[in-house]
N, C-alpha and C positions, 0 to 999 in steps of 0.2 A: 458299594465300593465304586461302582462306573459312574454310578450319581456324584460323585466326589469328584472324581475326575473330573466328568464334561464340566460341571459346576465351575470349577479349578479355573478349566481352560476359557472358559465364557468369559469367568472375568478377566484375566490377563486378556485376552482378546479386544474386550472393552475399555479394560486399560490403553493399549494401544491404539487403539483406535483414537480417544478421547487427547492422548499425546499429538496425535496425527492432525486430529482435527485444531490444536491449540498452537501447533507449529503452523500448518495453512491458515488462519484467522493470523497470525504472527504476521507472515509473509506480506498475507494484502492489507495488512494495515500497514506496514513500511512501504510498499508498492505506491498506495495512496498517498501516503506522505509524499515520496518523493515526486509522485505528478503534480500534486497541487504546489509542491514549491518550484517546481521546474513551471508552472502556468505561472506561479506569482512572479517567478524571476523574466517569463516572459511579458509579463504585460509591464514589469516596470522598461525592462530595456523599450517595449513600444512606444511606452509612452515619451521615453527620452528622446527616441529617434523620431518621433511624432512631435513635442516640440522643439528638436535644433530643426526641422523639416518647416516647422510653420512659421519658426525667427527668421531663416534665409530666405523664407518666400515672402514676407513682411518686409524684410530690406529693400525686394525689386521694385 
């Protein structure tokens, strides 16, 4: 009967756990998302500002 039990409890345990670890793999895969489009959206803005910077030094 206690074998049933802890058995029981083991796996709900591992249940949640496996919940746990599927929700944090969730997280950092949006986490990562969001940096890599926040670096894309920064290297475009650089590169705009990189060249209206290198058209008004071309003018002088």
């Amino acid at each position: 009967m206690a074998g049933i039990v802890l058995r029981k409890t083991g796996v709900v345990l591992l249940t949640i756990l496996k919940w746990i670890l599927q929700a944090v793999l969730v997280a950092l895969k949006l986490v990562l998302g969001l940096a890599k489009l926040f670096l894309l959206l920064l290297a475009l803005v650089m590169r705009i500002v990189l060249t209206m910077a290198g058209v008004s030094a071309g003018r002088r």
